[in-house]
C-alpha positions as CSV (number, residue, x, y, z in Angstrom):
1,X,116.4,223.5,104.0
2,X,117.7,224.5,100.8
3,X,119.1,228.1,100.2
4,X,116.8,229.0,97.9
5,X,114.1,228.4,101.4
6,X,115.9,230.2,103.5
7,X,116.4,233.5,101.3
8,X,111.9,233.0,101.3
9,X,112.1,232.6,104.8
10,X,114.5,235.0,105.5
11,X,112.4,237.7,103.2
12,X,109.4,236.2,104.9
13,X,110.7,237.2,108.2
14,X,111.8,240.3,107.2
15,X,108.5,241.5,106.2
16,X,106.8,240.6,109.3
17,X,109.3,242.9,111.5
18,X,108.2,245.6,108.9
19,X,104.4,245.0,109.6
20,X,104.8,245.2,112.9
21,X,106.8,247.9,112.8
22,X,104.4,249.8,110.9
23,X,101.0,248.6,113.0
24,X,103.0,250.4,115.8
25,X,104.1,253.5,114.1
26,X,100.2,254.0,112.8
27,X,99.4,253.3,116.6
28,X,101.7,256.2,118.0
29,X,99.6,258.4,115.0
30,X,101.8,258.3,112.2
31,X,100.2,258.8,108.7
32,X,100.5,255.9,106.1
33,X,102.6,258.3,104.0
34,X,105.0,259.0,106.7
35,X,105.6,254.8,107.7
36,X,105.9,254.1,103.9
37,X,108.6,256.5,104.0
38,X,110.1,255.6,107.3
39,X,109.8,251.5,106.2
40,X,111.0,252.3,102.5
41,X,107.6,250.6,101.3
42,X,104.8,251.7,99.0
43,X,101.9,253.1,100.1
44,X,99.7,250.9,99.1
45,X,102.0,247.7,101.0
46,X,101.2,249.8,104.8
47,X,97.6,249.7,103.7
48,X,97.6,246.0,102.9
49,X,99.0,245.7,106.6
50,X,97.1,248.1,107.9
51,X,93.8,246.1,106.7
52,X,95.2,242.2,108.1
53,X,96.1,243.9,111.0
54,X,92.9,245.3,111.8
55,X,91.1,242.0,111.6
């Protein structure tokens, strides 16, 4: 794989842990505001996650 794939999969990776990180977070009862803030991510990309997850 070239490095130009890994660094996508790599990224890729990365914001699956952060998905799941946040589907948990929202679980325990956090507010999107406060797992955008914990995760460093807009607002609008825990709602995106939020919605796929709830499928």
């Amino acid at each position: 794989m070239t490095k130009v794939g890994r660094l996508y999969e790599q990224e890729k990776q990365e914001e699956i842990d952060k998905a799941l990180s946040a589907a948990g977070m929202l679980f325990k009862g956090m507010s999107i505001e406060e797992v955008a803030k914990k995760l460093d991510v807009t607002i609008e990309k825990v709602r995106e996650w939020e919605k796929r997850l709830s499928r």
